[in-house]
Gaussian input, Z-matrix of N, CA and C with variables (Angstrom, degrees):
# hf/3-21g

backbone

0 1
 N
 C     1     B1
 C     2     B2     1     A1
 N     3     B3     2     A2     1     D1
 C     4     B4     3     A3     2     D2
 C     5     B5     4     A4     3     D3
 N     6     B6     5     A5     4     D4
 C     7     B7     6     A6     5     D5
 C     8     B8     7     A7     6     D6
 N     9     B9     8     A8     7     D7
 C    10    B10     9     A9     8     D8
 C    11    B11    10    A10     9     D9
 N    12    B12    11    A11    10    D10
 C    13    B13    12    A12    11    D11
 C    14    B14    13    A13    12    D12
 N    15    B15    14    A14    13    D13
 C    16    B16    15    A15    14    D14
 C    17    B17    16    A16    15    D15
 N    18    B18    17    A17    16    D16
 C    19    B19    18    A18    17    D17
 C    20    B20    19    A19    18    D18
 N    21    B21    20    A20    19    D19
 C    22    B22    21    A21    20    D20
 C    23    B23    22    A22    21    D21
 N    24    B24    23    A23    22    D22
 C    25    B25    24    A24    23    D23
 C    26    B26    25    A25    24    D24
 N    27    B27    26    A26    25    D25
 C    28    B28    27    A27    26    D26
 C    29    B29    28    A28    27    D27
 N    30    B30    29    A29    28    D28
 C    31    B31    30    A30    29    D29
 C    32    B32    31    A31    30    D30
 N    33    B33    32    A32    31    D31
 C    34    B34    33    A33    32    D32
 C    35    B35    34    A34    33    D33
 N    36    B36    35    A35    34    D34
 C    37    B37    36    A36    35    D35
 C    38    B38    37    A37    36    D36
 N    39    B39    38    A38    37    D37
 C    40    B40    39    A39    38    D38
 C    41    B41    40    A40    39    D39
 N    42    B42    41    A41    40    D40
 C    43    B43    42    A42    41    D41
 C    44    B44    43    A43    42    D42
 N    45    B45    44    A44    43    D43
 C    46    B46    45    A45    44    D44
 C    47    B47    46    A46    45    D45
 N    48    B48    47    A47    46    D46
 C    49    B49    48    A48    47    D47
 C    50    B50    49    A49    48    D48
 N    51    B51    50    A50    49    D49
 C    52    B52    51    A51    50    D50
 C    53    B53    52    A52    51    D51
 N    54    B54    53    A53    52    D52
 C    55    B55    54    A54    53    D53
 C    56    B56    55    A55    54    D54
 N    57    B57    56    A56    55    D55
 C    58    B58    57    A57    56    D56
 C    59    B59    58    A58    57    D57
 N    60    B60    59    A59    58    D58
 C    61    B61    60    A60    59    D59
 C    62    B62    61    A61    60    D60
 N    63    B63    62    A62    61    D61
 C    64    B64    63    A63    62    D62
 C    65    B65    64    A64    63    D63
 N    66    B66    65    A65    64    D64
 C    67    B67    66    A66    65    D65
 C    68    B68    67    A67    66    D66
 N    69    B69    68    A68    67    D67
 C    70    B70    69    A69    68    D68
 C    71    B71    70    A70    69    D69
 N    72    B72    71    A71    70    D70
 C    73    B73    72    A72    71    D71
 C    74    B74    73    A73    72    D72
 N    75    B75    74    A74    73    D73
 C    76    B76    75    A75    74    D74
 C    77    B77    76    A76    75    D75
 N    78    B78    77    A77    76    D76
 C    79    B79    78    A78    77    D77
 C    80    B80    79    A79    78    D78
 N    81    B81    80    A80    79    D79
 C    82    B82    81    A81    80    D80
 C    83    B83    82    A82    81    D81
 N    84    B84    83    A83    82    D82
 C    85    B85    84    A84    83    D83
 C    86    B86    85    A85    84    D84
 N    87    B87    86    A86    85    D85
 C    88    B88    87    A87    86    D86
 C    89    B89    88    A88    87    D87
 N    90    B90    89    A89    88    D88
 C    91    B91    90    A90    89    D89
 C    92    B92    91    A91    90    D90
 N    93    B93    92    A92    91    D91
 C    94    B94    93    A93    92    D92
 C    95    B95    94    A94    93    D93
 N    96    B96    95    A95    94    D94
 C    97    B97    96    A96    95    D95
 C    98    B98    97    A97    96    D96
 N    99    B99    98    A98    97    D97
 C   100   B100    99    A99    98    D98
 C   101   B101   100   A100    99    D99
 N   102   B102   101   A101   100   D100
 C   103   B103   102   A102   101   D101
 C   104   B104   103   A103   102   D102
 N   105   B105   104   A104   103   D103
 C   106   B106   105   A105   104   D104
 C   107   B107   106   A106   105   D105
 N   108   B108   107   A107   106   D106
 C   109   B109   108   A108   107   D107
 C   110   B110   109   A109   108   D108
 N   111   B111   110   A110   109   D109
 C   112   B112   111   A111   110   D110
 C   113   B113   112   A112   111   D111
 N   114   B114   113   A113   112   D112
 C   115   B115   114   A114   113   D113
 C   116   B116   115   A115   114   D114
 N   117   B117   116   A116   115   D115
 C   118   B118   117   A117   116   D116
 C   119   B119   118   A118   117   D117
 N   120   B120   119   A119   118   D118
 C   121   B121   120   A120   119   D119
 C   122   B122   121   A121   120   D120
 N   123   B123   122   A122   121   D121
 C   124   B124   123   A123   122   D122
 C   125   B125   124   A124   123   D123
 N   126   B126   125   A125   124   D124
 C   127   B127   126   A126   125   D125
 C   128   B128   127   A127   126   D126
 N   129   B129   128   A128   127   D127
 C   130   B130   129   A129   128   D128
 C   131   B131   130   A130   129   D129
 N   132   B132   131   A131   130   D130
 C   133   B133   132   A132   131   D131
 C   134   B134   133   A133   132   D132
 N   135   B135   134   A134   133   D133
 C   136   B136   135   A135   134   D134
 C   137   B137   136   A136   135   D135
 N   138   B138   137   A137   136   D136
 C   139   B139   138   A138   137   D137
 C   140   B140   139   A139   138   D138
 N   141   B141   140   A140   139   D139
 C   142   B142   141   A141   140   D140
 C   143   B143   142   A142   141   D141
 N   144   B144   143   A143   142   D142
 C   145   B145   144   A144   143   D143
 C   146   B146   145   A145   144   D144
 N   147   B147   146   A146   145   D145
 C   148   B148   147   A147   146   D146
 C   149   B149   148   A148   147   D147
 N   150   B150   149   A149   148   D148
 C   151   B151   150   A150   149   D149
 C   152   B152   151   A151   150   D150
 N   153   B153   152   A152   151   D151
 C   154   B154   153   A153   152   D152
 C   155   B155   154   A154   153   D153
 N   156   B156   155   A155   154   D154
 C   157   B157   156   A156   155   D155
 C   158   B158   157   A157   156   D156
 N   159   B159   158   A158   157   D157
 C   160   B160   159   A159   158   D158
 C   161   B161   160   A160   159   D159
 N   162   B162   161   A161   160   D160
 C   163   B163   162   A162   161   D161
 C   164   B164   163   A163   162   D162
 N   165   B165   164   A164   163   D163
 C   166   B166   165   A165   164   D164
 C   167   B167   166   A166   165   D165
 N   168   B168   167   A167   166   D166
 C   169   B169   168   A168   167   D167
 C   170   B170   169   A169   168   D168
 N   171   B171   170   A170   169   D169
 C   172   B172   171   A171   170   D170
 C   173   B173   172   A172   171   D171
 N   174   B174   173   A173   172   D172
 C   175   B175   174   A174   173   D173
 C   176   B176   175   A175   174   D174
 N   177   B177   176   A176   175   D175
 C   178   B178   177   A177   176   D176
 C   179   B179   178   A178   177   D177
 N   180   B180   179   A179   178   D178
 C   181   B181   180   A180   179   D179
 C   182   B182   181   A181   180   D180
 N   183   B183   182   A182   181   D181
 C   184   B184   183   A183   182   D182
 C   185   B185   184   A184   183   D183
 N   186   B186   185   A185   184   D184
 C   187   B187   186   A186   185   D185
 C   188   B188   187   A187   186   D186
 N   189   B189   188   A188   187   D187
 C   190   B190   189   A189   188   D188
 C   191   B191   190   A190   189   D189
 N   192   B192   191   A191   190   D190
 C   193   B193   192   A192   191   D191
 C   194   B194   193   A193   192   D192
 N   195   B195   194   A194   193   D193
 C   196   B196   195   A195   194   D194
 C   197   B197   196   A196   195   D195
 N   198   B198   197   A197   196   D196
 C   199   B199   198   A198   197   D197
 C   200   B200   199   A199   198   D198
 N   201   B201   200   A200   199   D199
 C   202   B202   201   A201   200   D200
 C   203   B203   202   A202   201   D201
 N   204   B204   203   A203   202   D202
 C   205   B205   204   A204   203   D203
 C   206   B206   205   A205   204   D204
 N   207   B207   206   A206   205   D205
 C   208   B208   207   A207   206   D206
 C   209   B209   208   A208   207   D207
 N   210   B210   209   A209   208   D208
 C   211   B211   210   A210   209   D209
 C   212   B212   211   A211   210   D210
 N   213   B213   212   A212   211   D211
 C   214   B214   213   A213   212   D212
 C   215   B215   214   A214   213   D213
 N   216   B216   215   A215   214   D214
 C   217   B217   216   A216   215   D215
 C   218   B218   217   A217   216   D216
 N   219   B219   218   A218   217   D217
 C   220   B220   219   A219   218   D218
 C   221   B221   220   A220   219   D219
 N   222   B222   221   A221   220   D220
 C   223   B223   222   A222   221   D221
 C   224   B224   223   A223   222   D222
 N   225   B225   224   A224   223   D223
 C   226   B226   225   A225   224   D224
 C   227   B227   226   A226   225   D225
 N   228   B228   227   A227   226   D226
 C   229   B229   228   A228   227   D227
 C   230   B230   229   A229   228   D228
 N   231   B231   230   A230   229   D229
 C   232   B232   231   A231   230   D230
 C   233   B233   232   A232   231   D231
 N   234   B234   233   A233   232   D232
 C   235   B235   234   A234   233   D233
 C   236   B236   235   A235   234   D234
 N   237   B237   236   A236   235   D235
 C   238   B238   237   A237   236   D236
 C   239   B239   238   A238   237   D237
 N   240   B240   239   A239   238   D238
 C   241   B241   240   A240   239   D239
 C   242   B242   241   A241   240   D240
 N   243   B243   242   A242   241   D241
 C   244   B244   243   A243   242   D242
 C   245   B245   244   A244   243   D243
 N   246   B246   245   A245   244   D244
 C   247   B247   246   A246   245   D245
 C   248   B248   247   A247   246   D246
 N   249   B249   248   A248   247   D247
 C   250   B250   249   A249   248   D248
 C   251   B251   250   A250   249   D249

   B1=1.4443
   B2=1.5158
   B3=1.0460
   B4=1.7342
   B5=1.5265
   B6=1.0949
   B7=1.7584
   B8=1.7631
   B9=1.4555
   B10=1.6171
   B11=1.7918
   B12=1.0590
   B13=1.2447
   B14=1.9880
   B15=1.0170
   B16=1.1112
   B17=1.4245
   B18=0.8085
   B19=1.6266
   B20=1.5501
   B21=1.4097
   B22=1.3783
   B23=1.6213
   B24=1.4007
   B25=2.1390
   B26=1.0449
   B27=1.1062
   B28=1.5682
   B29=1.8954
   B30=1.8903
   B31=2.1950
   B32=1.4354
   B33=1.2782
   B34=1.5975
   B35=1.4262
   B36=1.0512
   B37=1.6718
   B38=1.2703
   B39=1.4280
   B40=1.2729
   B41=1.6642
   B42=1.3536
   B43=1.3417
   B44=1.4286
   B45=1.7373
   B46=0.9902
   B47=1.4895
   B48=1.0650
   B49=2.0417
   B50=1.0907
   B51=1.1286
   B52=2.2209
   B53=1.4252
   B54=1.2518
   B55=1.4304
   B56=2.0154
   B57=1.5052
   B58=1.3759
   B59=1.4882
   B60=1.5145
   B61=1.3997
   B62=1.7432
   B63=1.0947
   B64=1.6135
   B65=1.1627
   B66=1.7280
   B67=1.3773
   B68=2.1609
   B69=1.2282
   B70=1.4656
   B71=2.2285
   B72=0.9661
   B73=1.6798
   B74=1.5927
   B75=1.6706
   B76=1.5387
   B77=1.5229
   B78=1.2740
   B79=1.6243
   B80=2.2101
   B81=1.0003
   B82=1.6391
   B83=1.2313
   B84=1.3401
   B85=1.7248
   B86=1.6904
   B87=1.5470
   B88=1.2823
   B89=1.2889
   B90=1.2603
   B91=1.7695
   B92=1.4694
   B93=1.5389
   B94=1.6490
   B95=1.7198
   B96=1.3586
   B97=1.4923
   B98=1.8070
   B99=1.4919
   B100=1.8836
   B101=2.0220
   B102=1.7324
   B103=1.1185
   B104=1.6026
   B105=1.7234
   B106=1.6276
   B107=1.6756
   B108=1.1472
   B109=1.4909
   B110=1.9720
   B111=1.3693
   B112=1.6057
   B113=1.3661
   B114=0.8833
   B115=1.6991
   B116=1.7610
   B117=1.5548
   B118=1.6522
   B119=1.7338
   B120=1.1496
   B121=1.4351
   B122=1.4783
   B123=1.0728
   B124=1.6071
   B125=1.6935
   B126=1.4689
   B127=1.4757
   B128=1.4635
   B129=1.1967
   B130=1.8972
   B131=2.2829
   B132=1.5153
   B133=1.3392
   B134=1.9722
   B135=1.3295
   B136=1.6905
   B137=1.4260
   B138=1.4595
   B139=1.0253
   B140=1.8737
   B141=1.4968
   B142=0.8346
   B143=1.8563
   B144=1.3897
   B145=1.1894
   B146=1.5177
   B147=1.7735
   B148=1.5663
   B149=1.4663
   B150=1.1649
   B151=1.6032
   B152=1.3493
   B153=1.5583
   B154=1.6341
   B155=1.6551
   B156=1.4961
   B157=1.0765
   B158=1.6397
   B159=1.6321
   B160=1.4076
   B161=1.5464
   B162=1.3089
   B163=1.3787
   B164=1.6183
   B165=1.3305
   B166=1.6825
   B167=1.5511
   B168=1.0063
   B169=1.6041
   B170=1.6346
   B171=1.5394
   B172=1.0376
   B173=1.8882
   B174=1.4628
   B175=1.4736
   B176=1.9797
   B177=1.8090
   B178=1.6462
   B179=1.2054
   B180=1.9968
   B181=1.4312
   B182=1.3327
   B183=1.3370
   B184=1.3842
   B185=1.8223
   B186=1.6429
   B187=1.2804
   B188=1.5251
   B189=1.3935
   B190=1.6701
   B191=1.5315
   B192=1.4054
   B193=1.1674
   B194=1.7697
   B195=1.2364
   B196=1.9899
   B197=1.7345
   B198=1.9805
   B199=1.6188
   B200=1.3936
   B201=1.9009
   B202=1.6589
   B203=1.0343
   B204=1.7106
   B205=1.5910
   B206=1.5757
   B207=1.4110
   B208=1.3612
   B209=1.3465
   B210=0.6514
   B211=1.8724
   B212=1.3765
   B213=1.5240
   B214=1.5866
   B215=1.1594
   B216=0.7575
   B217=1.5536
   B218=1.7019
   B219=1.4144
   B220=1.4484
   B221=1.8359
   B222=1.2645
   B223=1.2576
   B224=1.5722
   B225=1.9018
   B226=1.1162
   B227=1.1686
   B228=1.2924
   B229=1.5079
   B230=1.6473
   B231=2.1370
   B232=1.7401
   B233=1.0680
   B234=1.3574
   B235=1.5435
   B236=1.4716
   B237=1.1078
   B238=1.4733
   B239=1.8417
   B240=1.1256
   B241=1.5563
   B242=1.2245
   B243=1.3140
   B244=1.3194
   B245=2.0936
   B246=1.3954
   B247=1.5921
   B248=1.4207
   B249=1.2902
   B250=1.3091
   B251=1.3841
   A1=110.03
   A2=130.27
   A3=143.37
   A4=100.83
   A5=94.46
   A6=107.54
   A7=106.04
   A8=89.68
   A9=86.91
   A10=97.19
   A11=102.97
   A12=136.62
   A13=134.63
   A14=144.01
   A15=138.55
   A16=117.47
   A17=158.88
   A18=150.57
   A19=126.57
   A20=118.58
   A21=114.07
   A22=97.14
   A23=76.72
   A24=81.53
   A25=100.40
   A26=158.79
   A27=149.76
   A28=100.69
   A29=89.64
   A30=93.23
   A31=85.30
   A32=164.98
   A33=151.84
   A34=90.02
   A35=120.55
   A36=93.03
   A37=117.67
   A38=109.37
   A39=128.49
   A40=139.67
   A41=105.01
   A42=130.22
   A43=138.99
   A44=113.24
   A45=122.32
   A46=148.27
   A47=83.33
   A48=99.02
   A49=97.13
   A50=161.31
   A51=148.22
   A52=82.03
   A53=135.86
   A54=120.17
   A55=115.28
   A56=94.70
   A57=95.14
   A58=101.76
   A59=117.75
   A60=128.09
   A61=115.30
   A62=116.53
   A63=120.58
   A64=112.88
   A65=125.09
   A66=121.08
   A67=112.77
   A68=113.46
   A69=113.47
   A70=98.82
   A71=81.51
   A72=93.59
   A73=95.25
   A74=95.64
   A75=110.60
   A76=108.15
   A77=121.54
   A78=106.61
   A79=107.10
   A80=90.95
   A81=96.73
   A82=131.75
   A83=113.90
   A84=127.26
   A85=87.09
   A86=119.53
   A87=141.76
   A88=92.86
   A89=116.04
   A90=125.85
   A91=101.91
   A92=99.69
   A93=96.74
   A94=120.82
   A95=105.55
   A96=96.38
   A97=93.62
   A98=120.01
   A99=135.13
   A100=104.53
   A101=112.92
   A102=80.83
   A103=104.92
   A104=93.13
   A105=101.22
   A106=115.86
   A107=112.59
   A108=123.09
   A109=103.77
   A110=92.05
   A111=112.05
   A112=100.96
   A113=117.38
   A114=134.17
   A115=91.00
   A116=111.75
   A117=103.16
   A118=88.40
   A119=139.91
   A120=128.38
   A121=113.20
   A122=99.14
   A123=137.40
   A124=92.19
   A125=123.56
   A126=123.89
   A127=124.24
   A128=100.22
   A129=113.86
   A130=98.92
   A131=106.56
   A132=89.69
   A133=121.41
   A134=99.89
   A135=99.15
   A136=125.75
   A137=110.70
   A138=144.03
   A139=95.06
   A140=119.48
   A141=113.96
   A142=117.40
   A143=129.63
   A144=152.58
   A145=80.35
   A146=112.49
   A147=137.72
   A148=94.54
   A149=142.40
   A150=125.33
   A151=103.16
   A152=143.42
   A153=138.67
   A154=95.65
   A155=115.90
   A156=104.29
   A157=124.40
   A158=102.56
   A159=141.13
   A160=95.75
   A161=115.90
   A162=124.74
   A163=109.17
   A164=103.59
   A165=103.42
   A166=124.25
   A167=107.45
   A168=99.07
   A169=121.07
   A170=109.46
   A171=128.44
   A172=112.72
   A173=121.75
   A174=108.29
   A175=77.46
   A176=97.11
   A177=99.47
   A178=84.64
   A179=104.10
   A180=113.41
   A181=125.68
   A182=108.69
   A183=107.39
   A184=111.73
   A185=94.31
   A186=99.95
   A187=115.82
   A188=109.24
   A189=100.34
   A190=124.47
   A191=116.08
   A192=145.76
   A193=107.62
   A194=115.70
   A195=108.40
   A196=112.94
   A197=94.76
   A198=73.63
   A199=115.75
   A200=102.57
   A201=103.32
   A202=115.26
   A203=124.76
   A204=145.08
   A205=83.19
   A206=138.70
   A207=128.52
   A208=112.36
   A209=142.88
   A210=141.24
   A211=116.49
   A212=126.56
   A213=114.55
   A214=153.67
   A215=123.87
   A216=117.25
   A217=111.74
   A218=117.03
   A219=123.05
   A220=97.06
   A221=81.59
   A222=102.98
   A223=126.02
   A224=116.63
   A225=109.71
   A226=136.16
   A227=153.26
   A228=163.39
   A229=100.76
   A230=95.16
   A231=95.59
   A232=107.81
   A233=106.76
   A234=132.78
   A235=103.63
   A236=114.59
   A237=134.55
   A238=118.32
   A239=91.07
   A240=103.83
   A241=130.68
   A242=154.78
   A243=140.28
   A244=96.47
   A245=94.05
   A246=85.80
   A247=123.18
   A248=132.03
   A249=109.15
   A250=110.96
   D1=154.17
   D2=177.86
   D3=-132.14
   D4=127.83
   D5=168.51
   D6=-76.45
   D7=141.03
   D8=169.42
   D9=-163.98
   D10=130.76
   D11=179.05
   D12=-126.80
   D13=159.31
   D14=-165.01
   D15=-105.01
   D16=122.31
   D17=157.22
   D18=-122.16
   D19=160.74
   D20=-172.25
   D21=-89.71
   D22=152.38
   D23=173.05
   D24=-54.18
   D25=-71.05
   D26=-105.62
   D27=-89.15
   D28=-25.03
   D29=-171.92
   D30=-82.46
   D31=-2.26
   D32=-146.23
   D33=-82.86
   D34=-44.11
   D35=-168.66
   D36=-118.67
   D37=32.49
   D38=149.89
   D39=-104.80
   D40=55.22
   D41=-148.37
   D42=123.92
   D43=-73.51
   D44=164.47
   D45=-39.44
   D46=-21.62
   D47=174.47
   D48=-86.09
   D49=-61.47
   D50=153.05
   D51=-0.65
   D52=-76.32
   D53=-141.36
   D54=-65.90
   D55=-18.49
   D56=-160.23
   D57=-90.23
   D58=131.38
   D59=-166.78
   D60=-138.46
   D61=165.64
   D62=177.68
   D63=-32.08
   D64=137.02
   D65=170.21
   D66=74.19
   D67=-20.02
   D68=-166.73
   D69=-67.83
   D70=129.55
   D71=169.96
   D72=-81.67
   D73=129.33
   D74=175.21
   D75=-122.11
   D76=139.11
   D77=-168.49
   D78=-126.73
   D79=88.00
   D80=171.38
   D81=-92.92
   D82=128.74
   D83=-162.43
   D84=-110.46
   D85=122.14
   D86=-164.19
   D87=-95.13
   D88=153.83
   D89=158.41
   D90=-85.13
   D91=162.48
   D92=164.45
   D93=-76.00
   D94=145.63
   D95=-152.60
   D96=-81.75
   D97=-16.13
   D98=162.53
   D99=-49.72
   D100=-28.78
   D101=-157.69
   D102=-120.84
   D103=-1.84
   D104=-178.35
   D105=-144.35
   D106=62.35
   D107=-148.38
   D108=-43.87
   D109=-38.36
   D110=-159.02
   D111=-75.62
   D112=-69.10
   D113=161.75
   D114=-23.87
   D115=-87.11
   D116=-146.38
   D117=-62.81
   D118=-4.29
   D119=166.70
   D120=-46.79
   D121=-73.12
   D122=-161.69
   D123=-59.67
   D124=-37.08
   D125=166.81
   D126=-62.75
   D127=-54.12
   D128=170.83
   D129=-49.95
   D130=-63.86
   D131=-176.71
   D132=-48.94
   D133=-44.68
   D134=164.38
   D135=-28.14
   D136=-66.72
   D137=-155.87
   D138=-73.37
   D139=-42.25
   D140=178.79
   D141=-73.85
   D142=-4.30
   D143=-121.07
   D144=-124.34
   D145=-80.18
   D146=-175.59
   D147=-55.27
   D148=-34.69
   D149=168.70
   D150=-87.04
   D151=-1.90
   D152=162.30
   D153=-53.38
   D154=-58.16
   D155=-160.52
   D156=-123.93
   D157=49.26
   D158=136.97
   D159=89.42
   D160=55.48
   D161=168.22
   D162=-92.74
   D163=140.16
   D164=158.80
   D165=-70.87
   D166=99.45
   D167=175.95
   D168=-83.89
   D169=121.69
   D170=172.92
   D171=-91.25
   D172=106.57
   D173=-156.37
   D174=-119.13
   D175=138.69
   D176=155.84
   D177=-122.21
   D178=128.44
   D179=143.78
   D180=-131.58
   D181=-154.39
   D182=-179.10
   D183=-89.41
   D184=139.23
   D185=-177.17
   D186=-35.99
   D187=148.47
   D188=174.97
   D189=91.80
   D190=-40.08
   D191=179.17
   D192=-37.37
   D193=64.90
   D194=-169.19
   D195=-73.47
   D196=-10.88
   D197=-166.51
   D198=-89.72
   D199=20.09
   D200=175.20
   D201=-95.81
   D202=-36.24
   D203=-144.80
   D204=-55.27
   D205=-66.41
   D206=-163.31
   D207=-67.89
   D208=-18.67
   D209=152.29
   D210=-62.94
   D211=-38.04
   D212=168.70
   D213=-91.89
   D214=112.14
   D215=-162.39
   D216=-48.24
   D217=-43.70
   D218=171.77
   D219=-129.55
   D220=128.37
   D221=165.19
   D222=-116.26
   D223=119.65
   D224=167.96
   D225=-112.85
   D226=96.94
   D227=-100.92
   D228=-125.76
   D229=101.32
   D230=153.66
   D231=-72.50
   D232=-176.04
   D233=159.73
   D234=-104.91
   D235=137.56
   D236=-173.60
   D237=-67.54
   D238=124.56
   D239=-172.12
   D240=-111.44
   D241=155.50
   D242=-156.03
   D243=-91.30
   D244=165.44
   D245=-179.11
   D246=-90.39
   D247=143.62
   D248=-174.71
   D249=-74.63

């Protein structure tokens, strides 16, 4: 069995990163980097963090999005949507 659970970026390194280990599939849903510059910042450093310590990163972002493709291991590409 593998635990898997959800959290907001902002709790990751307040606990949650202990859990993340070699081989673990990690799955991050990006902001658009048009509508939250700081935010999808602060995501890319995560992301760079969860591959420090040999996670698979699974990233969904927004189509187009280049400044993630080198941080994910799989990348799956929305199409861009208005915000609610």
């Amino acid at each position: 069995y593998m635990h898997a659970e959800g959290f907001a970026a902002g709790e990751l390194k307040h606990g949650p990163i202990a859990l993340i280990e070699d081989g673990l599939p990690v799955i991050v849903v990006m902001p658009s980097p048009k509508n939250s510059v700081t935010l999808h910042s602060k995501l890319l450093s995560n992301i760079r963090e969860i591959q420090a310590r040999g996670a698979v990163t699974i990233v969904i972002a927004e189509e187009g999005d280049e400044t993630v493709r080198p941080y994910a291991d799989h990348l799956i590409e929305m199409p861009a949507v208005s915000t609610l």
